[in-house]
CHARMM internal coordinates of N, CA and C (Angstrom, degrees):
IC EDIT
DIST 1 N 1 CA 1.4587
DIST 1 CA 1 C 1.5278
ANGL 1 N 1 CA 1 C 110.63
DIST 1 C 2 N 1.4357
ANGL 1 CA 1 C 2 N 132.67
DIHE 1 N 1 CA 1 C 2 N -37.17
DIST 2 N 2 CA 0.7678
ANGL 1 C 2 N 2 CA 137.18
DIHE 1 CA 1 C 2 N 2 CA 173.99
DIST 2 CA 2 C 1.6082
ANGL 2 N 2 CA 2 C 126.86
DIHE 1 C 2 N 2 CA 2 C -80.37
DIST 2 C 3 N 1.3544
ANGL 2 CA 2 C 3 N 108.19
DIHE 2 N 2 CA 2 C 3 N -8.46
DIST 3 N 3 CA 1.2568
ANGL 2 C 3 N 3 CA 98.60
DIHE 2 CA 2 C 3 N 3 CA 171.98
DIST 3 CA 3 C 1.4040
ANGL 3 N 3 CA 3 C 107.07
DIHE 2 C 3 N 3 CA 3 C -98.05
DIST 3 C 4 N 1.0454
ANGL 3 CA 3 C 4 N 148.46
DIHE 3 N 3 CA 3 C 4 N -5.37
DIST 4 N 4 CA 1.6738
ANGL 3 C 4 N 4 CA 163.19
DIHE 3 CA 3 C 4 N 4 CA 173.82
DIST 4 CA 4 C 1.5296
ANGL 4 N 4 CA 4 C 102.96
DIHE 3 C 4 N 4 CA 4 C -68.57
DIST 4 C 5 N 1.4442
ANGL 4 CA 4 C 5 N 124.18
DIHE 4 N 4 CA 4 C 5 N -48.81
DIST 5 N 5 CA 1.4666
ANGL 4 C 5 N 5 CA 130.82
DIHE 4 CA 4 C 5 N 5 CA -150.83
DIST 5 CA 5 C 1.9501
ANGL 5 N 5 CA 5 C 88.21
DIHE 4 C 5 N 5 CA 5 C -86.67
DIST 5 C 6 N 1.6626
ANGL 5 CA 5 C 6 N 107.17
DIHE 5 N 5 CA 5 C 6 N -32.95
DIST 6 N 6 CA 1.2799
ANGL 5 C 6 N 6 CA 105.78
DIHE 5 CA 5 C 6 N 6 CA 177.28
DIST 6 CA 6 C 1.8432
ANGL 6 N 6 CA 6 C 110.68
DIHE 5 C 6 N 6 CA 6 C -68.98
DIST 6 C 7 N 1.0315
ANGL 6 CA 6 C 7 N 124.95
DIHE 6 N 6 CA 6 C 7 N -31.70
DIST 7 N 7 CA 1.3989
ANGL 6 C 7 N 7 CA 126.56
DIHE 6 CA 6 C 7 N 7 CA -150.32
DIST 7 CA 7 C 1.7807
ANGL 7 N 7 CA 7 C 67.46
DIHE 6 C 7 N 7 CA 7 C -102.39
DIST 7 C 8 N 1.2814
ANGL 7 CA 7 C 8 N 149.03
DIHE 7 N 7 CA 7 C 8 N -16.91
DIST 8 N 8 CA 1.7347
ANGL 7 C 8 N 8 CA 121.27
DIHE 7 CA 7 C 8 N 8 CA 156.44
DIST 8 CA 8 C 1.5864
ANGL 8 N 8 CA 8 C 116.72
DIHE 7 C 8 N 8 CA 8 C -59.51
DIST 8 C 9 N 1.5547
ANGL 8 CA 8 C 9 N 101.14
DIHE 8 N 8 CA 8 C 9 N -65.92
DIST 9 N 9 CA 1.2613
ANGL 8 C 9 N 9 CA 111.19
DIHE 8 CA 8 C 9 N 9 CA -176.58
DIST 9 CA 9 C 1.4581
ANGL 9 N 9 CA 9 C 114.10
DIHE 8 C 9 N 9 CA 9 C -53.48
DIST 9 C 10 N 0.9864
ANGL 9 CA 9 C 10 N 129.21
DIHE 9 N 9 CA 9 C 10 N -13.36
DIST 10 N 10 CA 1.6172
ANGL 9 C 10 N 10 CA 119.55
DIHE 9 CA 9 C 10 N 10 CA 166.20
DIST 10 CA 10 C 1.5881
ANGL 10 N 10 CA 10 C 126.87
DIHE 9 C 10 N 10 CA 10 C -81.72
DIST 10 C 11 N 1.6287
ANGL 10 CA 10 C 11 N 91.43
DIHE 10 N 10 CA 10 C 11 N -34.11
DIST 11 N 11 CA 1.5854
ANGL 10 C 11 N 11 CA 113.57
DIHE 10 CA 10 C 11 N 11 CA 172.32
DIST 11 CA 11 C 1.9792
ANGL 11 N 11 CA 11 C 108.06
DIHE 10 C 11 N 11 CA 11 C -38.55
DIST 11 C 12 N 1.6552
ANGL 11 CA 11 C 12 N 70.27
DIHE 11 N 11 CA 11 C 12 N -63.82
DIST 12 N 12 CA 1.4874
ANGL 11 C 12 N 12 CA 89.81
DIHE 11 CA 11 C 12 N 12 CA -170.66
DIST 12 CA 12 C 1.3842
ANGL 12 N 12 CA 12 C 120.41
DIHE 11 C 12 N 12 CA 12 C -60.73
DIST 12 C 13 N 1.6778
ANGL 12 CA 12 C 13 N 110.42
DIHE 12 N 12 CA 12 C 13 N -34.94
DIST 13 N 13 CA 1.4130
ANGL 12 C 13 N 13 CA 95.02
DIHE 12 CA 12 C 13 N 13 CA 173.20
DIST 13 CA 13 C 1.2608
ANGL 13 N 13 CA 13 C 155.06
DIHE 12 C 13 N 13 CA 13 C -53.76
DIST 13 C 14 N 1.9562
ANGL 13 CA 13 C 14 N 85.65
DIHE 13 N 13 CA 13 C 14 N -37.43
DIST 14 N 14 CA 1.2482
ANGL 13 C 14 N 14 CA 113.63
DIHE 13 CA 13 C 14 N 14 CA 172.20
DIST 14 CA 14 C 1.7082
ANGL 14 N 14 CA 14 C 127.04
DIHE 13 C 14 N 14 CA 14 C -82.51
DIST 14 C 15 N 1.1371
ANGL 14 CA 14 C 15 N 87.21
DIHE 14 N 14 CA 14 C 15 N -16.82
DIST 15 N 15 CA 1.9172
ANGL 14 C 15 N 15 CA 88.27
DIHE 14 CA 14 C 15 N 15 CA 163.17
DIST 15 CA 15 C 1.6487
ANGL 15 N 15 CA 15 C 105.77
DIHE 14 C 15 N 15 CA 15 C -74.25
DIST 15 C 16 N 1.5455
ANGL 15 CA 15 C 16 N 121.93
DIHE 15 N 15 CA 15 C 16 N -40.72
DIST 16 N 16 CA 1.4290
ANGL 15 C 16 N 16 CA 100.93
DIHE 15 CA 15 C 16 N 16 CA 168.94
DIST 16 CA 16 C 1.2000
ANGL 16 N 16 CA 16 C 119.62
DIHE 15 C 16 N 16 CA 16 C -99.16
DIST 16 C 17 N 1.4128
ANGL 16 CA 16 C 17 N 124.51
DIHE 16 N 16 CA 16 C 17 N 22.60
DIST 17 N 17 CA 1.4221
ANGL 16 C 17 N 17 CA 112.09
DIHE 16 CA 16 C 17 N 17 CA 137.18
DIST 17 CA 17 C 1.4820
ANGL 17 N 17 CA 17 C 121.51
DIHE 16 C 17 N 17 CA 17 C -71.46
DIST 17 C 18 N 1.4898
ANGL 17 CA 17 C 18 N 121.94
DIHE 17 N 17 CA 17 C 18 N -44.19
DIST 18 N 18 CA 1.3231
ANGL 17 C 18 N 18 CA 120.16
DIHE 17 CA 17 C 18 N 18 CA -161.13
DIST 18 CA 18 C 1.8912
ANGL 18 N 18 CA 18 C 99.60
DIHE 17 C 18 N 18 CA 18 C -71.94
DIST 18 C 19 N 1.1156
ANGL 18 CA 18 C 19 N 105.33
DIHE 18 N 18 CA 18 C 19 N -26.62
DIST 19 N 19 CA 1.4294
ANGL 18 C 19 N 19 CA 107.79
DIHE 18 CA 18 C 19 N 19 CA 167.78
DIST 19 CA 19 C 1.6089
ANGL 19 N 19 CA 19 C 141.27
DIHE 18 C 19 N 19 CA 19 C -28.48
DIST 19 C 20 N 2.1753
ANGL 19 CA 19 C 20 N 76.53
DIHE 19 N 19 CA 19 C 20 N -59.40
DIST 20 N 20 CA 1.4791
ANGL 19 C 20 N 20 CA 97.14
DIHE 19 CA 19 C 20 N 20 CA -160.47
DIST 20 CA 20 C 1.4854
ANGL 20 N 20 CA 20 C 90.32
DIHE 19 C 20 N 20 CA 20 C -75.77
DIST 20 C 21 N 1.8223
ANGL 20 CA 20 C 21 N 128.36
DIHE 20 N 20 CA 20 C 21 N -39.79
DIST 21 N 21 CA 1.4176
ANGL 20 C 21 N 21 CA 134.76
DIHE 20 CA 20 C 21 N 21 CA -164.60
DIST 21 CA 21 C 1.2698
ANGL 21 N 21 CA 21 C 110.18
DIHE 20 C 21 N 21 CA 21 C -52.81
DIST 21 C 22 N 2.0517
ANGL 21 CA 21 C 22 N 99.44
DIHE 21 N 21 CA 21 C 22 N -52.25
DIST 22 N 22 CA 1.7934
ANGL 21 C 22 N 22 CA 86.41
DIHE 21 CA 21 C 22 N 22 CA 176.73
DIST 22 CA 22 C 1.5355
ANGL 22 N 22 CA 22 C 138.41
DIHE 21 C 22 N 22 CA 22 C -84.00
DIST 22 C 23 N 1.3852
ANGL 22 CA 22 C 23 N 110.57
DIHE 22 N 22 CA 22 C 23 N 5.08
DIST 23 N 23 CA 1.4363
ANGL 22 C 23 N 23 CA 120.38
DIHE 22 CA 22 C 23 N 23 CA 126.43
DIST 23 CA 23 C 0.9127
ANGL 23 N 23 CA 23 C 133.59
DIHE 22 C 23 N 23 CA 23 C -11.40
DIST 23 C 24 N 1.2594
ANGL 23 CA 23 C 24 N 105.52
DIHE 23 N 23 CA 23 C 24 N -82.17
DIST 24 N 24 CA 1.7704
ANGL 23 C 24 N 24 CA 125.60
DIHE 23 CA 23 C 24 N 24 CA -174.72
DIST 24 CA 24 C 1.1179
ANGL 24 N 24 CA 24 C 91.09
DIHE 23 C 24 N 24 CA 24 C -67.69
DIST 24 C 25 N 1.6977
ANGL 24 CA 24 C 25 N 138.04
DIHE 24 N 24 CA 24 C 25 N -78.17
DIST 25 N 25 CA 0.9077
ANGL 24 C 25 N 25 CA 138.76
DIHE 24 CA 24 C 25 N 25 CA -162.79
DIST 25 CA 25 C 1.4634
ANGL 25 N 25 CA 25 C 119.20
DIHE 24 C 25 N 25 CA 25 C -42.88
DIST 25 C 26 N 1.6651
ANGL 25 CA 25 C 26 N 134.72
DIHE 25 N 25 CA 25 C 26 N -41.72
DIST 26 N 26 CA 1.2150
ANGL 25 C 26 N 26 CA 137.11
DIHE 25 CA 25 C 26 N 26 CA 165.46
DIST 26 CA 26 C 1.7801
ANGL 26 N 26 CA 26 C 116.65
DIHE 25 C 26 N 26 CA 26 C -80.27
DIST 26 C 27 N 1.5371
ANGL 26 CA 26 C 27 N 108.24
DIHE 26 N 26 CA 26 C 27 N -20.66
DIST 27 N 27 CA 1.7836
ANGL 26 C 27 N 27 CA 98.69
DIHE 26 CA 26 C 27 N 27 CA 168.70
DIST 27 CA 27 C 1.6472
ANGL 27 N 27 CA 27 C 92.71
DIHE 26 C 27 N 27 CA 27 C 80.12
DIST 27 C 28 N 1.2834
ANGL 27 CA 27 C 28 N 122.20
DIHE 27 N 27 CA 27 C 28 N 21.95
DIST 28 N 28 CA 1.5243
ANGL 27 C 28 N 28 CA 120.92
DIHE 27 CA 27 C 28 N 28 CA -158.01
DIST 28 CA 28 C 1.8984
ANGL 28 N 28 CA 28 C 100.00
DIHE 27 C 28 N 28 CA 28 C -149.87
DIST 28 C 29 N 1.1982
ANGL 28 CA 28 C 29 N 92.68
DIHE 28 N 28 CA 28 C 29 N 104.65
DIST 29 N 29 CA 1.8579
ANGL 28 C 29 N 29 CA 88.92
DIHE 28 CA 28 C 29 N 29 CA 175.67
DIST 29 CA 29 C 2.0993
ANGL 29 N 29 CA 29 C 102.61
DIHE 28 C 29 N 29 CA 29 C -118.75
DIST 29 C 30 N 1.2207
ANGL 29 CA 29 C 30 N 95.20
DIHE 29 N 29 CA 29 C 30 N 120.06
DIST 30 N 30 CA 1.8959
ANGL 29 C 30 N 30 CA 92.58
DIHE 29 CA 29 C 30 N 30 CA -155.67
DIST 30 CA 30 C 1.5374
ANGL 30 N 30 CA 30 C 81.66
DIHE 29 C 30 N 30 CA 30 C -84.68
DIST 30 C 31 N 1.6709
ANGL 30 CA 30 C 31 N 134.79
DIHE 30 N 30 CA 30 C 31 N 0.41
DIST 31 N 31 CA 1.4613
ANGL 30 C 31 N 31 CA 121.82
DIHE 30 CA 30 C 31 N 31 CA 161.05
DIST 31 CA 31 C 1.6850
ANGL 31 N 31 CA 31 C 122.24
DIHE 30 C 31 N 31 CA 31 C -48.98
DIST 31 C 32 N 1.5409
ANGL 31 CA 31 C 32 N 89.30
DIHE 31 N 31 CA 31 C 32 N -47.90
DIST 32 N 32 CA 1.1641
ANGL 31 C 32 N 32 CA 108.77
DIHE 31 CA 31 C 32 N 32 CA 168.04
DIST 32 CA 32 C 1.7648
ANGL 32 N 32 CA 32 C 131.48
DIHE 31 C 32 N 32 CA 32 C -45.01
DIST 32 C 33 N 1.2280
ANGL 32 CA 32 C 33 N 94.89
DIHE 32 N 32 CA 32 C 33 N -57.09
DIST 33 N 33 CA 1.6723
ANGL 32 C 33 N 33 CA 100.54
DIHE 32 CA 32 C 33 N 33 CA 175.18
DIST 33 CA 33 C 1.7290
ANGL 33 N 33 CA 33 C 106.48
DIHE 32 C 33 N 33 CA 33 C -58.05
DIST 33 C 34 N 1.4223
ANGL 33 CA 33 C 34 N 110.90
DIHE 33 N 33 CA 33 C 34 N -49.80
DIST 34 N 34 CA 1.6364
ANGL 33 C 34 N 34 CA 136.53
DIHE 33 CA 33 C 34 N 34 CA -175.87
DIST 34 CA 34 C 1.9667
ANGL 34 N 34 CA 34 C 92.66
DIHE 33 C 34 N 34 CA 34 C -37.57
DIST 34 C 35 N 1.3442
ANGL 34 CA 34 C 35 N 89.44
DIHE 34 N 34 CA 34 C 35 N -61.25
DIST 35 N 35 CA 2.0877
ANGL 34 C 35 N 35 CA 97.35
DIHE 34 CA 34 C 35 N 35 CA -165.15
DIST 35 CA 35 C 1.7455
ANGL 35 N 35 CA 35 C 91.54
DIHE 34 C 35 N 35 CA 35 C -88.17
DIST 35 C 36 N 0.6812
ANGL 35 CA 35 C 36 N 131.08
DIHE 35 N 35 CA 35 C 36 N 9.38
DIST 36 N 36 CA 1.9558
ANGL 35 C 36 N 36 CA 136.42
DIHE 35 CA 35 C 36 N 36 CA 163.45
DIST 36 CA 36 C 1.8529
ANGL 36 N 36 CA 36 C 94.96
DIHE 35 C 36 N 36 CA 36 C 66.71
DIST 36 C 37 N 0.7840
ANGL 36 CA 36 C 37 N 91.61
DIHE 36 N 36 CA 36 C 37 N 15.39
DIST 37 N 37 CA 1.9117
ANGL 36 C 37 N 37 CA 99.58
DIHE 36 CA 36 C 37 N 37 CA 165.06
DIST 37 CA 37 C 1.7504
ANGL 37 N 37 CA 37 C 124.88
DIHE 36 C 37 N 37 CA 37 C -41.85
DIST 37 C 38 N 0.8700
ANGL 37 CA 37 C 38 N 124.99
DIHE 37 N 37 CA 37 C 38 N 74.15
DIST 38 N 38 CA 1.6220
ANGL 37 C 38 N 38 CA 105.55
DIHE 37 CA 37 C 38 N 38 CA -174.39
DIST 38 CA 38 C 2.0126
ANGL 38 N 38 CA 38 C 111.20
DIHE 37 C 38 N 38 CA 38 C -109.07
DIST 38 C 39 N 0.9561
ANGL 38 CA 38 C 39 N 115.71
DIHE 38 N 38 CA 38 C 39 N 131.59
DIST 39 N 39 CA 1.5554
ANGL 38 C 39 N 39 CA 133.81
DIHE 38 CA 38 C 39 N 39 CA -149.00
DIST 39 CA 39 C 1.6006
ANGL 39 N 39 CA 39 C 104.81
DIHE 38 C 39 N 39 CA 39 C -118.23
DIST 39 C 40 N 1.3388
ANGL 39 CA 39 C 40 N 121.03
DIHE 39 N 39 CA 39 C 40 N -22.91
DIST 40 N 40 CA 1.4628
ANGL 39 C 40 N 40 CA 106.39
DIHE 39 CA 39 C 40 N 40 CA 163.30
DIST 40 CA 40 C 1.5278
ANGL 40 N 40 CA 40 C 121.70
DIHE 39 C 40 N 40 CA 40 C -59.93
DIST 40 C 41 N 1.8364
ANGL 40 CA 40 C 41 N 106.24
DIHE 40 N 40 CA 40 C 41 N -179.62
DIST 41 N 41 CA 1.1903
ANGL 40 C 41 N 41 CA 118.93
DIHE 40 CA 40 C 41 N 41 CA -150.34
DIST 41 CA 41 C 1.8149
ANGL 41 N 41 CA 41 C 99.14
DIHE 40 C 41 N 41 CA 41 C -83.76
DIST 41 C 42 N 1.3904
ANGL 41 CA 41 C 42 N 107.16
DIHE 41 N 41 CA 41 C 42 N -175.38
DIST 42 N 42 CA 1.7138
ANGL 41 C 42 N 42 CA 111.11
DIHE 41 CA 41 C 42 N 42 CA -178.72
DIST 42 CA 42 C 2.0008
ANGL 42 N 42 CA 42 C 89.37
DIHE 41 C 42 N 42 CA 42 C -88.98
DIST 42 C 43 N 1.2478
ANGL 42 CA 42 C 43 N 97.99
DIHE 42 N 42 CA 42 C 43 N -30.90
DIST 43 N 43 CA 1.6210
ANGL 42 C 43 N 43 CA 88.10
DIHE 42 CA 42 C 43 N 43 CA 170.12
DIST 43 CA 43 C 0.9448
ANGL 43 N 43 CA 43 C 128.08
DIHE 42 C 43 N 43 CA 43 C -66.16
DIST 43 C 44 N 1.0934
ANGL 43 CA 43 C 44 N 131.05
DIHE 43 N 43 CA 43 C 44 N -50.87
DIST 44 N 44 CA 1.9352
ANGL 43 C 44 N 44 CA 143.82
DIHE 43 CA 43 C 44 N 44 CA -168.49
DIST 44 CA 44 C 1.7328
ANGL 44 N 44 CA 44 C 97.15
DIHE 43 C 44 N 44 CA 44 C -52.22
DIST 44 C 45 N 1.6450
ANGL 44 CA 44 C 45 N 111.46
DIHE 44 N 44 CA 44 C 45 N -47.11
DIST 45 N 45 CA 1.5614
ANGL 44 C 45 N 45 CA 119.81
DIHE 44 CA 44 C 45 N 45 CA -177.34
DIST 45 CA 45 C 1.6543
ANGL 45 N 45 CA 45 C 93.26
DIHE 44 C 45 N 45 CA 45 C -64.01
DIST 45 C 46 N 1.0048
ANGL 45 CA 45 C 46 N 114.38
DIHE 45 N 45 CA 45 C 46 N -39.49
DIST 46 N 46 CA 1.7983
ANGL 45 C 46 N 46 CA 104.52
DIHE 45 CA 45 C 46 N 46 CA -176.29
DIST 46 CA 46 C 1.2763
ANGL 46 N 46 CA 46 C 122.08
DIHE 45 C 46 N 46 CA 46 C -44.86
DIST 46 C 47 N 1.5452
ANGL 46 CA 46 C 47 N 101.57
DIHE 46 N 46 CA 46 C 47 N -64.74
DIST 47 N 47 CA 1.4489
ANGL 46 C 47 N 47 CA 126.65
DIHE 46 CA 46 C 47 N 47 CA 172.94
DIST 47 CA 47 C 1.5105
ANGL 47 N 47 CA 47 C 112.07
DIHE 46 C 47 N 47 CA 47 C -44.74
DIST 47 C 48 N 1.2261
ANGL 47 CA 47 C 48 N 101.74
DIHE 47 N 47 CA 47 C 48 N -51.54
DIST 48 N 48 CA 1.6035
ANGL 47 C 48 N 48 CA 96.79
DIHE 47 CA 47 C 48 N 48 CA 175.63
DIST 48 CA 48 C 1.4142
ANGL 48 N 48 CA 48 C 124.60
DIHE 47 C 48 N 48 CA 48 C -80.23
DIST 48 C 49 N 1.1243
ANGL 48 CA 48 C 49 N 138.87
DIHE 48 N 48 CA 48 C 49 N 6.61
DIST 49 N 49 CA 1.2487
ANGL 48 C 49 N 49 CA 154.19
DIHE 48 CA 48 C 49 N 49 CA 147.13
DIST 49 CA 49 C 1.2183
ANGL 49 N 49 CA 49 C 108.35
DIHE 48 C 49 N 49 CA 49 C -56.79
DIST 49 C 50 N 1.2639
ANGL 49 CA 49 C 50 N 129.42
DIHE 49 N 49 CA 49 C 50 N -76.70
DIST 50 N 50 CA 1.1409
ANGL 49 C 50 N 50 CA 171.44
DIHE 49 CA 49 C 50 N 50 CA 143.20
DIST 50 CA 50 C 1.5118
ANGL 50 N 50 CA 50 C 93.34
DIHE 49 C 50 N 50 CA 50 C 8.86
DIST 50 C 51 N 1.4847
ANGL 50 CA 50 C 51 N 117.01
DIHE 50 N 50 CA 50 C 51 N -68.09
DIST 51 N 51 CA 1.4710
ANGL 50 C 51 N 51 CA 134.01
DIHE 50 CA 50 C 51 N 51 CA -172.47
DIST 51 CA 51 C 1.5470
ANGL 51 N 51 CA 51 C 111.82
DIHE 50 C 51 N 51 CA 51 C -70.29
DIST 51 C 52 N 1.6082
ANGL 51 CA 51 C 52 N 110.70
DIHE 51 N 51 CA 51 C 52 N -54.58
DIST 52 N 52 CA 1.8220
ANGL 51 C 52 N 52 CA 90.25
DIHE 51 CA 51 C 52 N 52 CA 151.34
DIST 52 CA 52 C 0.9197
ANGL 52 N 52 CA 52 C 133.25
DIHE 51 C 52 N 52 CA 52 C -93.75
DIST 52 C 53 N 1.3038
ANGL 52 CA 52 C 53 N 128.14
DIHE 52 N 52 CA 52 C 53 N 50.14
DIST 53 N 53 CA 1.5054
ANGL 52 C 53 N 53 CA 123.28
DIHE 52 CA 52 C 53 N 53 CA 153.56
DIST 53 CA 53 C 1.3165
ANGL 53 N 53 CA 53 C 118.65
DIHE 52 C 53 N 53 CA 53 C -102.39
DIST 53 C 54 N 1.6330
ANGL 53 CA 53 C 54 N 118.05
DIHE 53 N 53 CA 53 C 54 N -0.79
DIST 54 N 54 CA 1.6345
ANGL 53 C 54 N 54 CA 132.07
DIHE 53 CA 53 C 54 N 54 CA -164.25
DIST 54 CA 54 C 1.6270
ANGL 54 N 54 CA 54 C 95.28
DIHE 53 C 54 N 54 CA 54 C -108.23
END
COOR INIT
IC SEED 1 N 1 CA 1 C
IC BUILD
């Protein structure tokens, strides 16, 4: 019984490891979009203003 519950908990870990990596790795968390979260700078919004208004 106990070796089964282990071969879960590893399952599982590693799906939210590979998670959290491609995260980082893409700079892109779609939780984020999901909870309307946005974390860039007051500049970056500048720039892009900026870019459609030309």
């Amino acid at each position: 019984m106990l070796v089964g519950t282990i071969g879960i908990n590893n399952l599982l870990l590693t799906i939210i490891g590979l998670i959290v990596m491609g995260t980082g790795v893409f700079r892109f968390c779609a939780l984020y979009s999901v909870l309307g979260i946005n974390t860039s700078c007051r500049a970056e919004k500048k720039d892009e203003e900026k870019k459609e208004g030309e």
